[in-house]
Residue, then its C-alpha position, 0 to 999 in steps of 0.5 A: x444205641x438201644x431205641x424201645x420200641x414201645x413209645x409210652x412212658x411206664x407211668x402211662x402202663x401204670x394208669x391203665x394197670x390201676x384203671x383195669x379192676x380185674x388186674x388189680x384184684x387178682x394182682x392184689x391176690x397174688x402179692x397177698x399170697x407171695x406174702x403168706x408164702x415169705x412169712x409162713x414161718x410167722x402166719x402158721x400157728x403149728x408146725x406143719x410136720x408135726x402129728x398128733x393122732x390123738x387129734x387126727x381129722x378135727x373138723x374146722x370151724x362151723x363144723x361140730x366137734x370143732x376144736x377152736x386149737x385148729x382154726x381149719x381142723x387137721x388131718x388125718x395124721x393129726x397135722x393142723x391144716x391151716x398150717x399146712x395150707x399156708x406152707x403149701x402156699x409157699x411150695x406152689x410159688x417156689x414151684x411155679x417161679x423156680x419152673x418159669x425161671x428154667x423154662x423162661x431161660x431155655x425158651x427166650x434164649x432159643x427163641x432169640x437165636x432162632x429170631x435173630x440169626x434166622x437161616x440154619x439156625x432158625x431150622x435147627x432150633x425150630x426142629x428143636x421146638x416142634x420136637x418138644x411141641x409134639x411131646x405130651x407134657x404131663x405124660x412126659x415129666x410122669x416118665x422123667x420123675x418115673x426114671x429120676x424119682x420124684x421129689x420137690x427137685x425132679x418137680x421143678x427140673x422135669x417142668x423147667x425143661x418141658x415148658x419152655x415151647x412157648x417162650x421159645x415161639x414167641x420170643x422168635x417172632x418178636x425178634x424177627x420183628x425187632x430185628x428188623x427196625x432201623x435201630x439193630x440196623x444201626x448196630x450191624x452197621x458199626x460193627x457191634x457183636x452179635x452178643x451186644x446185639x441180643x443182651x443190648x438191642x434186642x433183648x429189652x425189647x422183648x422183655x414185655x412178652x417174656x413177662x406175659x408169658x412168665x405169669x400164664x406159663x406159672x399157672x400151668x406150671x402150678x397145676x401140673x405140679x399140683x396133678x403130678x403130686x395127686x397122681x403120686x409123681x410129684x412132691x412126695x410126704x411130708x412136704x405139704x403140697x396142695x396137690x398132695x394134701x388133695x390126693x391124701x384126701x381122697x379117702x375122707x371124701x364122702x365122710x370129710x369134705x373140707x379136706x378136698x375143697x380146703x387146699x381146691x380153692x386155694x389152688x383154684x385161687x391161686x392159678x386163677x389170678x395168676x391167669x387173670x392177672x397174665x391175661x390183663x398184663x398181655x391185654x395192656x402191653x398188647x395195647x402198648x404195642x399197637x400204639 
């Protein structure tokens, strides 16, 4: 009974994604660092707890005193800093999957309810939606890992249950739309149930925003952990988060630059393309759409 609404075949989005260069560079960037983070265990020539502080803040390579041992020097408890940025890679993708997972799971759900049954339902939930809207994110998951304690779990949760607002808003429009078409009309009227409905009818047919909205919500998600951890609410010691290894930083600024701007491009990078590669992917299924 399922018709999609989206008429082009997935070859066709698949031209246009190798046609956009933009999309495919920071989709190259991304697939590269998701590789780094699966393989850290292989890429990482130290183990990234392990101190030394006989070797603490070797500077990395083109700086003088550069100990060829340490490719990117080391920190100030003598742990190699290459290592640590390579697991830190692996941290912000866990962190900013895990959190789209929670929140894309809360919002597509509320989002479907409120859009399909519409009435008092829709009222409900769209009161639940601008209560969280009028809530300041990062201020309320600072008072959440306050009272919880923070740690790489009270992260992940606090962010998953703060950021599911705009799945919820645009997965409900979406679904009034499709719930409209002459498809779900069909279903009402041979009697499918409401859940056939939705998992059957419905929800294939908004997967394409869910998508869009997974890869921009990430990047925020990346950044909150990373602000939350330099303030001291997030990941906590040993962990080597990026956001972290900023904040343990902030002493050497003046006197050891590359430990700040070291793990900063990598966040820079990493939620860069991120962006990028969500704004292209919302561009080419948008164009999709309208045709």
């Amino acid at each position: 009974m399922a018709k999609p609404v989206q008429s082009n075949t997935g070859s066709g989005l698949l031209r246009r994604l190798a046609s956009n260069a933009p999309v495919l560079i920071s989709g190259s960037i991304l697939l590269a660092l998701v590789v780094i983070a699966v393989a850290a265990p292989l890429l990482a020539p130290y183990d990234p707890y392990a101190q030394d502080l006989s070797r603490r803040l070797l500077p990395p390579i083109g700086y003088a005193g550069h100990d060829p041992a340490h490719f990117l020097g080391t920190d100030g408890f003598g742990r190699d800093y290459l290592s640590r940025l390579i697991y830190g890679t692996r941290i912000s993708l866990l962190i900013g999957f895990s959190v789209v997972l929670i929140a894309g799971f809360i919002g597509t759900t509320i989002g479907l309810l409120a859009g399909y049954f519409g009435g008092k339902v829709d009222q409900v939930l769209m009161f639940v939606i601008n209560t969280r809207l009028a809530m300041p994110v990062f201020l309320a998951a600072m008072a959440v890992v306050v009272v919880f304690g923070a740690s790489l779990t009270a992260t992940v949760l606090t962010l998953g249950f703060f950021l599911w607002d705009r799945f919820a808003v645009v997965i409900r429009s979406t679904t009034q739309q499709v719930a409209a078409q002459d498809f779900v009309l069909a279903a009402r009227s041979a009697g499918f149930s409401n859940t056939r409905i939705l998992t059957r009818e419905i929800l294939p047919n908004v997967l394409s925003s869910v998508v869009v909205i997974a890869t921009l919500e990430m990047g925020s998600a990346i950044l909150l952990e990373a602000a939350l951890s330099f303030l001291g609410f997030g990941v906590q010691e040993p962990t080597p988060s990026w956001g972290l290894m900023l904040s343990q930083a902030r002493e050497q600024l003046f006197f050891d630059a590359w430990l700040i701007y070291l793990p900063g491009l990598a966040l820079l990078s990493l939620v860069l393309a991120v962006n990028i590669f969500g704004d292209g992917l919302r561009d080419l299924l948008g164009a999709r759409d309208r045709t």
